[in-house]
C-alpha positions as CSV (number, residue, x, y, z in Angstrom):
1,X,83.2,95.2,127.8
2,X,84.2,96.7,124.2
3,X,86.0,100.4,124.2
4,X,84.7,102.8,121.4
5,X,87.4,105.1,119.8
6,X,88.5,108.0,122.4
7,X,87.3,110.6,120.5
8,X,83.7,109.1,120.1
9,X,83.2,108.7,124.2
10,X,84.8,112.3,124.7
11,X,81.5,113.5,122.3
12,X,79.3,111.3,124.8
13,X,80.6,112.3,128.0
14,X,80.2,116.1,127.4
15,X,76.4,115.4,125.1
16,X,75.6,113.4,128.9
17,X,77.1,116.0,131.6
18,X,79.4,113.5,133.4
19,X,79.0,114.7,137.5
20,X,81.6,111.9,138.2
21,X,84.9,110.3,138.0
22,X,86.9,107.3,137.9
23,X,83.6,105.5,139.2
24,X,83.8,107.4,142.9
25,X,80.9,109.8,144.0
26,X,82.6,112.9,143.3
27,X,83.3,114.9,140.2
28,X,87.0,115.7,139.4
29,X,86.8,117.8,136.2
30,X,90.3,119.2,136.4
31,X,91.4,115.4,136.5
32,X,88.9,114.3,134.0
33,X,89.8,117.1,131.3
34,X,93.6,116.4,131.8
35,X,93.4,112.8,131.0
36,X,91.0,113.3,128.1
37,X,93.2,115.9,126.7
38,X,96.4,114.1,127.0
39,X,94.7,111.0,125.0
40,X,93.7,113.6,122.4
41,X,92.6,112.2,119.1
42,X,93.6,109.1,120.2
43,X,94.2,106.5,117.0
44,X,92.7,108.6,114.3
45,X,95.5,109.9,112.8
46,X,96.7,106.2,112.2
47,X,93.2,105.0,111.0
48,X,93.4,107.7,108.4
49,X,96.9,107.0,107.5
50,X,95.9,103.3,106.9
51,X,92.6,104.3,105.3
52,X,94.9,106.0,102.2
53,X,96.9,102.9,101.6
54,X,94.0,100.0,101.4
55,X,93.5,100.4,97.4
56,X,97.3,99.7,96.8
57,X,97.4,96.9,98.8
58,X,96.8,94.0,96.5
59,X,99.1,95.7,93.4
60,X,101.9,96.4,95.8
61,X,104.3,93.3,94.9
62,X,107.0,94.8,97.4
63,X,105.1,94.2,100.4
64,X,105.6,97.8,101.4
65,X,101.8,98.7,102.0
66,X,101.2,95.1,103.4
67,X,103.7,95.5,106.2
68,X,102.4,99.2,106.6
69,X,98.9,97.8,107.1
70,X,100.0,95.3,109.9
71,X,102.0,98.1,111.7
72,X,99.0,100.1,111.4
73,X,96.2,97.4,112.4
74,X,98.8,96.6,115.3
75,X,98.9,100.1,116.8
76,X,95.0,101.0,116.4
77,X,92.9,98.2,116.9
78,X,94.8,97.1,120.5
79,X,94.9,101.1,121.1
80,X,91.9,101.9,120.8
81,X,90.7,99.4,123.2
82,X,93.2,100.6,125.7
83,X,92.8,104.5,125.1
84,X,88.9,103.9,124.9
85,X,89.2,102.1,128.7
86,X,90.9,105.0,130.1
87,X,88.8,107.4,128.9
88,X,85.3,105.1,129.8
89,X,87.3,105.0,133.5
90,X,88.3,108.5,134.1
91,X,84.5,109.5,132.8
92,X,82.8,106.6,134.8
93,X,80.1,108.0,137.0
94,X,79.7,105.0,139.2
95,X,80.7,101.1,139.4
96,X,82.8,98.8,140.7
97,X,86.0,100.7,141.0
98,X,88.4,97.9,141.3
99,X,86.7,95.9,138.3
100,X,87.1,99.4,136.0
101,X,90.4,100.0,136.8
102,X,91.6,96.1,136.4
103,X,89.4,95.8,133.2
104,X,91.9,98.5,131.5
105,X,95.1,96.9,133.4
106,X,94.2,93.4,131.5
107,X,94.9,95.6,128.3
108,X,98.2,96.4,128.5
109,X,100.2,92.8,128.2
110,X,98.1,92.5,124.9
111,X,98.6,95.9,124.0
112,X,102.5,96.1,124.3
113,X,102.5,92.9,122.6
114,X,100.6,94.3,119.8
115,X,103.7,96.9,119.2
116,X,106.0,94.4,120.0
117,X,104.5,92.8,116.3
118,X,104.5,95.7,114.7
119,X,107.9,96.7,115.5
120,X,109.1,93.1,114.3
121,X,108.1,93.7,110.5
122,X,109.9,97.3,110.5
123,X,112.9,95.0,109.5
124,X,110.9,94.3,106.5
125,X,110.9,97.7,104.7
126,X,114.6,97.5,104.8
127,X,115.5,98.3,101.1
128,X,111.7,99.2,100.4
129,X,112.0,103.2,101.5
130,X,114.6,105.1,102.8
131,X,116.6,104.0,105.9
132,X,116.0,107.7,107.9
133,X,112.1,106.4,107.4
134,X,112.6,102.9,108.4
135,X,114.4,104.4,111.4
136,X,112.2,106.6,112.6
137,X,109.3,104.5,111.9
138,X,111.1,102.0,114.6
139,X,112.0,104.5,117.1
140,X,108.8,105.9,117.3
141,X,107.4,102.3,117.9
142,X,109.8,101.7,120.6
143,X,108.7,105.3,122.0
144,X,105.1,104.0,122.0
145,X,106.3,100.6,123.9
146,X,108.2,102.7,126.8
147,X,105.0,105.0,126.8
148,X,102.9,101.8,127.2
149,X,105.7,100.3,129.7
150,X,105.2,104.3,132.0
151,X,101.5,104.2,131.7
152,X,101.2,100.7,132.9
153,X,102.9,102.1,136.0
154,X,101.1,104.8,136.5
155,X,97.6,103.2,135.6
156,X,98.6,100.9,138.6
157,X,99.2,103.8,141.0
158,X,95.9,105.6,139.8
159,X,93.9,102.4,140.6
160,X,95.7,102.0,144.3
161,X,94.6,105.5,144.4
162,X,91.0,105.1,143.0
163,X,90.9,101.8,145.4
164,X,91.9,103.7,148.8
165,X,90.0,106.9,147.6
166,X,86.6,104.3,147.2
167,X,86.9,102.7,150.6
168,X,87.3,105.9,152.1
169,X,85.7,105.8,155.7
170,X,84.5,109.4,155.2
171,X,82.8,111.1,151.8
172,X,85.0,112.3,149.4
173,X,85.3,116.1,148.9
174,X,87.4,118.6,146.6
175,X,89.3,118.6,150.0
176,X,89.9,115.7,150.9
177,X,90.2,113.5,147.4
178,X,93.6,115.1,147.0
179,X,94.8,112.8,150.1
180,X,94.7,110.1,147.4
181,X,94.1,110.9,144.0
182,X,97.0,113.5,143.6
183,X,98.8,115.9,141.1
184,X,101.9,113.3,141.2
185,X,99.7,110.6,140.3
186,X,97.7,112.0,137.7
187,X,100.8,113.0,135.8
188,X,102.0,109.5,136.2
189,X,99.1,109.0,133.7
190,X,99.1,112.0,131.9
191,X,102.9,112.2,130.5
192,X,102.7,108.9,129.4
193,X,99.8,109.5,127.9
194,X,100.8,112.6,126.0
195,X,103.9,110.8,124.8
196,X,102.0,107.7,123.7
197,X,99.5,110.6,121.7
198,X,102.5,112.0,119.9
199,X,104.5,108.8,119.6
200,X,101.3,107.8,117.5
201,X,100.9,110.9,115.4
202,X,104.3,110.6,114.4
203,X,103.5,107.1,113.2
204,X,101.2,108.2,111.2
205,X,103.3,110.4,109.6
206,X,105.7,107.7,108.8
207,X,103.3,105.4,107.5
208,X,101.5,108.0,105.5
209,X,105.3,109.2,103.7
210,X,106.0,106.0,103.1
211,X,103.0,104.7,101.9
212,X,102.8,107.9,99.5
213,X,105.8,107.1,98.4
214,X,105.0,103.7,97.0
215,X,101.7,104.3,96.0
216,X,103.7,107.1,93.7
217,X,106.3,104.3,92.9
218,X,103.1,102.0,92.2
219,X,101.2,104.6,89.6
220,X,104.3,105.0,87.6
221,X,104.5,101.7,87.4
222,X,100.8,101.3,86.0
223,X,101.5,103.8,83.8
224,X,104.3,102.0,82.2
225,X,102.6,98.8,82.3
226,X,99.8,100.5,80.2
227,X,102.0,101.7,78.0
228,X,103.2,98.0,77.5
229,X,99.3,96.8,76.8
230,X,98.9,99.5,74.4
231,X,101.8,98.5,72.0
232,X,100.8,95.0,72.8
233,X,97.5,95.3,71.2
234,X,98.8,97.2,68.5
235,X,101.4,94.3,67.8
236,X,98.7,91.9,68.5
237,X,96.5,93.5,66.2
238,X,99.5,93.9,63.3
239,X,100.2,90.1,63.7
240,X,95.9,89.4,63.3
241,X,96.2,91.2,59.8
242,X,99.3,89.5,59.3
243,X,97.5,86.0,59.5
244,X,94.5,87.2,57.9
245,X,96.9,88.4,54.7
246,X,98.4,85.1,54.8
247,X,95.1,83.5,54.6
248,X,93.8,85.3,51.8
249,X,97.2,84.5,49.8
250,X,96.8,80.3,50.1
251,X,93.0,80.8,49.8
252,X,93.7,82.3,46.8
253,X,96.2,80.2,45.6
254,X,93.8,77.1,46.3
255,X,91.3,78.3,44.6
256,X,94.0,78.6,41.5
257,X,94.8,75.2,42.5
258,X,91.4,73.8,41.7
259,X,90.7,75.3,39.1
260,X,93.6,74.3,37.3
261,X,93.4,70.3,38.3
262,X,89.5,71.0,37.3
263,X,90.6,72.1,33.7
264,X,93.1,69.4,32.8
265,X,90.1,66.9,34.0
266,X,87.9,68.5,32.0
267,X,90.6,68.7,29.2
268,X,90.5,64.4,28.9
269,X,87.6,64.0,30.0
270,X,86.1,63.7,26.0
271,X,89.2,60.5,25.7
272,X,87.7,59.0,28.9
273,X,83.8,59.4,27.6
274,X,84.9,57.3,24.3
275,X,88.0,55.3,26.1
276,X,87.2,52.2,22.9
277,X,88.3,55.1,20.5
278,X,91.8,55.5,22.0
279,X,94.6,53.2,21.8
280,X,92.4,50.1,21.3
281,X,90.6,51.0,24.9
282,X,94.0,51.0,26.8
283,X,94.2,54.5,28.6
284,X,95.8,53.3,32.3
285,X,98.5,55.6,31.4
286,X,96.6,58.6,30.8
287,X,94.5,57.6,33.8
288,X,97.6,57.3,35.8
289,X,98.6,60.3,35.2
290,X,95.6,62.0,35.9
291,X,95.7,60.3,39.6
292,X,99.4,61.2,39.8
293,X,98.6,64.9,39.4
294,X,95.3,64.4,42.0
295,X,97.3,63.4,44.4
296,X,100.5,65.8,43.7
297,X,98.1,68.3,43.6
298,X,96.9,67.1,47.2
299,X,100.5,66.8,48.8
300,X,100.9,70.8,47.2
301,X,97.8,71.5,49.0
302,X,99.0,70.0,52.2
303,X,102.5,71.7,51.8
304,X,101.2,75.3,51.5
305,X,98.9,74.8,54.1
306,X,102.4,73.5,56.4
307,X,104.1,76.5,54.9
308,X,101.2,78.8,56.1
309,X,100.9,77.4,59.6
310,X,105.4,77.5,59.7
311,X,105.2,81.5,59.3
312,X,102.3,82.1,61.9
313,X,103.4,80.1,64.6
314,X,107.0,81.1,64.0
315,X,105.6,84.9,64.1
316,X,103.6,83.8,67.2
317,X,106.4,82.1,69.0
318,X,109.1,85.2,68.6
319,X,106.3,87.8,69.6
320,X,105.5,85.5,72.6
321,X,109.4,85.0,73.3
322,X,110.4,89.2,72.5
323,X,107.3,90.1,74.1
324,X,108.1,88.2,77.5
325,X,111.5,89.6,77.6
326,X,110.9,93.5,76.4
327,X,108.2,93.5,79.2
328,X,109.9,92.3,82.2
329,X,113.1,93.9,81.0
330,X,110.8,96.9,80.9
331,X,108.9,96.7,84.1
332,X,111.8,95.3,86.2
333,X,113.9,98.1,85.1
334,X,110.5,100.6,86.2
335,X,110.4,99.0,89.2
336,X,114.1,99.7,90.0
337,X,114.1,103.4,89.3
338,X,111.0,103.9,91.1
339,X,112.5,102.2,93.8
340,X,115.4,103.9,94.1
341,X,113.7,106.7,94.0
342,X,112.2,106.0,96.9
343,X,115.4,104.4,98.9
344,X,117.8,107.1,97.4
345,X,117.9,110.1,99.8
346,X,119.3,112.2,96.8
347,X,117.1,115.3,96.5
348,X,116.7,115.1,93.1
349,X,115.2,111.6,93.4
350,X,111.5,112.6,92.6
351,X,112.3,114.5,89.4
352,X,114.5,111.9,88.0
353,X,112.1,109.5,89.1
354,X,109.0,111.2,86.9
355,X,111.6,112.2,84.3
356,X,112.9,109.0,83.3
357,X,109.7,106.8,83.5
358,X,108.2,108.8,81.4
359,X,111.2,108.0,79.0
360,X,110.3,104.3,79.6
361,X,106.8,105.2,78.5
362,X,107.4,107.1,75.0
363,X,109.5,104.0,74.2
364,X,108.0,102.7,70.5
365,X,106.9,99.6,71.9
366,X,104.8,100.1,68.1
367,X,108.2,99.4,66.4
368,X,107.9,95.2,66.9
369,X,104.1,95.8,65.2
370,X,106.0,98.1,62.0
371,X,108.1,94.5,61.5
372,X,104.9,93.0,60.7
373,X,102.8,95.1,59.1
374,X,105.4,96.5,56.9
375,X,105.5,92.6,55.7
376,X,101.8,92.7,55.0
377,X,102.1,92.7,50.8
378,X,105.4,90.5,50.9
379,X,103.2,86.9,49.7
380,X,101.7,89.1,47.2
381,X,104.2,87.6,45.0
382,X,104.4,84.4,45.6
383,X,100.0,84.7,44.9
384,X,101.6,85.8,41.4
385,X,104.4,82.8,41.4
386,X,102.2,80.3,41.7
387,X,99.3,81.6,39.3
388,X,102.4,81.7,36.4
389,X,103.3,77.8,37.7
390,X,100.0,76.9,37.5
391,X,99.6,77.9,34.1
392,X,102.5,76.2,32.7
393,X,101.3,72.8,34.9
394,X,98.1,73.2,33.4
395,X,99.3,73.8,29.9
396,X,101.8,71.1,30.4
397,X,99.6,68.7,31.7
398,X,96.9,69.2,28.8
399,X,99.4,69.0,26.1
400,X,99.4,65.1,25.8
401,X,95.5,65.5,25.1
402,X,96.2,68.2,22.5
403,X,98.9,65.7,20.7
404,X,96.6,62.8,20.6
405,X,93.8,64.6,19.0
406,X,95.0,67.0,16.8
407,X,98.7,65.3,15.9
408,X,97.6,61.9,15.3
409,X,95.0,61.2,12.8
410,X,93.0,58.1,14.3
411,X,93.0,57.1,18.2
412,X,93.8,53.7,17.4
413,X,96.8,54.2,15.5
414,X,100.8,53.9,16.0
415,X,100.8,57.5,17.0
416,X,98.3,57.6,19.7
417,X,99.8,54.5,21.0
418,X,103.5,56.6,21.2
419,X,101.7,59.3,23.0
420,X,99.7,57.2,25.5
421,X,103.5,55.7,26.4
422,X,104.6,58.9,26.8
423,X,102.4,59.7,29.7
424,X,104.5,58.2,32.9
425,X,107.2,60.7,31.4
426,X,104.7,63.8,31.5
427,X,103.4,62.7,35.1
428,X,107.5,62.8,36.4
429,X,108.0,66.0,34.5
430,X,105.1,67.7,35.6
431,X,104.9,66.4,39.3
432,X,108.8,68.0,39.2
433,X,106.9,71.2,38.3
434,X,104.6,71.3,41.1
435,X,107.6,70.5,43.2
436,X,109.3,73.6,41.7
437,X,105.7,75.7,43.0
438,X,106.2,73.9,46.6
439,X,110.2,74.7,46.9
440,X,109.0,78.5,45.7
441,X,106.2,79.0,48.0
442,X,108.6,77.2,50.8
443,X,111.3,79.5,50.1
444,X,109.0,82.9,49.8
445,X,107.6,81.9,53.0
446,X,111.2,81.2,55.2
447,X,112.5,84.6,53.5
448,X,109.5,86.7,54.8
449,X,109.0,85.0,57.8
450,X,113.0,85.4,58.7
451,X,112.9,88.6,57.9
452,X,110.1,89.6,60.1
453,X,111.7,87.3,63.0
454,X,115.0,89.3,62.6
455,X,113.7,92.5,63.2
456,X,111.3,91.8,65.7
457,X,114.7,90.3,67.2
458,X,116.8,92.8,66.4
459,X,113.6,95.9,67.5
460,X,113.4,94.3,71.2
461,X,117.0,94.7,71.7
462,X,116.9,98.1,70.8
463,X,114.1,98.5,73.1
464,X,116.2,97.0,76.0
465,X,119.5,98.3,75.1
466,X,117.7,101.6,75.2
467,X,115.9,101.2,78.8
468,X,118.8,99.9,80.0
469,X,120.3,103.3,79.0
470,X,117.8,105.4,80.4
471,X,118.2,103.8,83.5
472,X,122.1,104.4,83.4
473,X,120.9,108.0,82.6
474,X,118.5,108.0,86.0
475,X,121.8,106.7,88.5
476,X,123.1,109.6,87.0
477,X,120.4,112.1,87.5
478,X,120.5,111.3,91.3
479,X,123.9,112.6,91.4
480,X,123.9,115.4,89.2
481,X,119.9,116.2,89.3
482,X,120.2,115.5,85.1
């Protein structure tokens, strides 16, 4: 047989007119009403105090609320069953007397054992809220197990009672049902009873303060976590137009690229269209040298697109480092004013609490994002560098073609033979040049990149060093309430 909550059967005895009790042919209302009003509202004031602390449940990392809920589940579910058996049996208008009575006496080892759980994990809270809680949480359990332990006892004299009063060799009056159901026994019941209803309550109370408590603890540490995702996408969003900026520059600077390497092969391209009219048809060193810029031109290529990748993932590796730091330097610190705040019986702990995590909040998270954006024009320059190079390499690397046919009178001759020697000296000279671009744009990009790596460095220990402060400021506040 499954009990239904107390308060629900005390609805359906008076909607049905109960005429009996205790399962005997004969109404006892004075007996009835003092049993029902003893259990009162049975669980319900639990139920509701573990109804408020479901939706913190899974964020709670403390285990606070999860130990709450077990103390909770262990007091009402085996409860209820035991309440709502007393109640069916004191309102039962007929049946087996001795199966009612011993139906409700099979509860009690399961029952007690129930609180014996839930007193267990009391322990647990132990550094969670504040000892005078955690204490009173504990004796109020215990209170419920003696309860449990007197009703047990004077369950078992009730059913004697209800046994002898059933197998009565005569009906059972007003007059005569007192030789066996009696004041003494009744109260046997009902003082337990009452003890057990206010042992519960008080429960309630406990659970509800502390679970109020860390839920508060629990909301001011979403709020600083929020903070934290704000100023993370605004740093995530600064380092985006960082390595969109960065972008543009090399795209920029390859398209310079190409179109300088496009105009010295244009530039020879008339010598390699009539090669038999150059240096008797011997141009392997100009062609050399044409390959040799190709493919320094290539390795430059390669190098500024090393030199790109080197400042983004050295940008994303010190935001990934700084980041992991500021926020669990941030959040750990949270979580240890708020918990103090709860554990600290100082009675300014509440408004110290609110004060200084809203300090933790209004910290400028923003200031790691102002390192990078404030970097955002910083290749601009070296866009400009390399354009000037480029125009020297080209001009450079084209002058060898304006010697040959302007200087020297015919391509055959002595001095277009000098000049077409000359060209494994232009390739070294000019290759050293693009070098010179490389070693720049290396250089431009280490100095930025440092610089922004330093002071994202440099802005997340100012960020610590000053929540570490505001927490030195909140030990303080608990003494002094400032």
């Amino acid at each position: 047989m499954k009990w239904i909550l107390p308060a629900v059967a005390l609805a359906l005895s008076a909607i049905s007119g109960v005429q009996c009790s205790f399962g005997l042919d004969i109404n006892l209302p004075i007996s009835t009403q003092s049993i029902t009003q003893a259990i009162g509202s049975g669980i319900t004031s639990v139920v509701k105090a573990n109804g408020t602390l479901k939706a913190s449940a899974e964020v709670d990392t403390s285990g606070t609320v999860q130990n709450l809920i077990y103390i909770a589940n262990n007091v009402t579910s085996p409860m209820n069953q035991l309440l709502g058996g007393v109640l069916s049996v004191t309102t039962a208008r007929s049946g087996d007397v001795s199966m009612l009575f011993d139906k409700v006496s099979m509860l009690f080892s399961s029952t007690s054992s129930a609180i014996d759980k839930a007193s267990a994990v009391v322990s647990n809270l132990e550094g969670l809220t504040k000892a005078t809680l955690i204490q009173g949480l504990g004796d109020n359990l215990t209170s419920l197990s003696k309860s449990l332990t007197n009703l047990s006892s004077g369950w078992q004299n009730l059913t004697e009672a209800a046994k002898n009063a059933a197998s009565s060799p005569t009906p059972l009056t007003l007059v005569n049902i007192g030789t066996y159901i009696n004041a003494s026994i009744l109260a046997n019941v009902t003082t337990p009873l009452k003890a057990a209803h206010s042992s519960i309550d008080t429960i309630a109370t406990f659970i509800t303060t502390i679970g109020t408590e860390r839920t508060q603890a629990l909301n001011h540490e979403a709020r600083v976590n929020t903070s934290i995702n704000d100023g993370l996408r605004n740093i995530a969003n600064a380092e985006m137009n960082f390595n969109r900026t960065i972008a543009d520059v090399f795209q920029r600077i390859g398209v310079a690229q190409i179109n300088t390497f496009k105009n010295i092969n244009q530039t020879y391209a008339p010598i390699l269209a009539k090669v038999d009219q150059y240096n008797g048809g011997n141009v392997t060193n100009m062609t050399q040298f044409l390959a040799d810029l190709a493919a320094a031109n290539v390795s430059l290529t390669q190098f500024i697109e090393l030199s790109s990748n080197y400042s983004t993932e050295q940008i994303y590796t010190v935001l990934r480092d700084q980041i992991t730091v500021l926020s669990d330097t941030l959040l750990n610190i949270t979580a240890n004013i708020t918990n103090l705040g709860i554990t600290n019986t100082s009675q300014f702990a509440t408004q110290c609490t609110q004060r200084y995590v809203q300090q933790i909040q209004q910290l400028r998270i923003r200031n790691l994002e102002n390192c990078i954006s404030s970097e955002l024009n910083s290749f601009r320059p070296t866009l400009t560098f390399v354009n000037f190079q480029l125009d020297l390499i080209k001009n450079a690397a084209n002058a060898p073609f304006t010697q040959i046919t302007r200087t020297c009178q015919r391509g055959n001759g002595q001095c277009a033979s000098a000049l077409f020697a000359a060209f494994p000296d232009h390739s070294t000279r000019i290759q050293n040049k693009i070098s010179v671009v490389a070693g720049g744009v290396s250089n431009d990009e280490h100095i930025v990149t440092g610089r922004i790596r330093d002071c994202i460095i440099g802005a997340t220990t100012d960020l610590i060093d000053s929540a570490q402060s505001i927490q030195d400021k909140f030990n303080g506040c608990l003494v002094t309430g400032a």
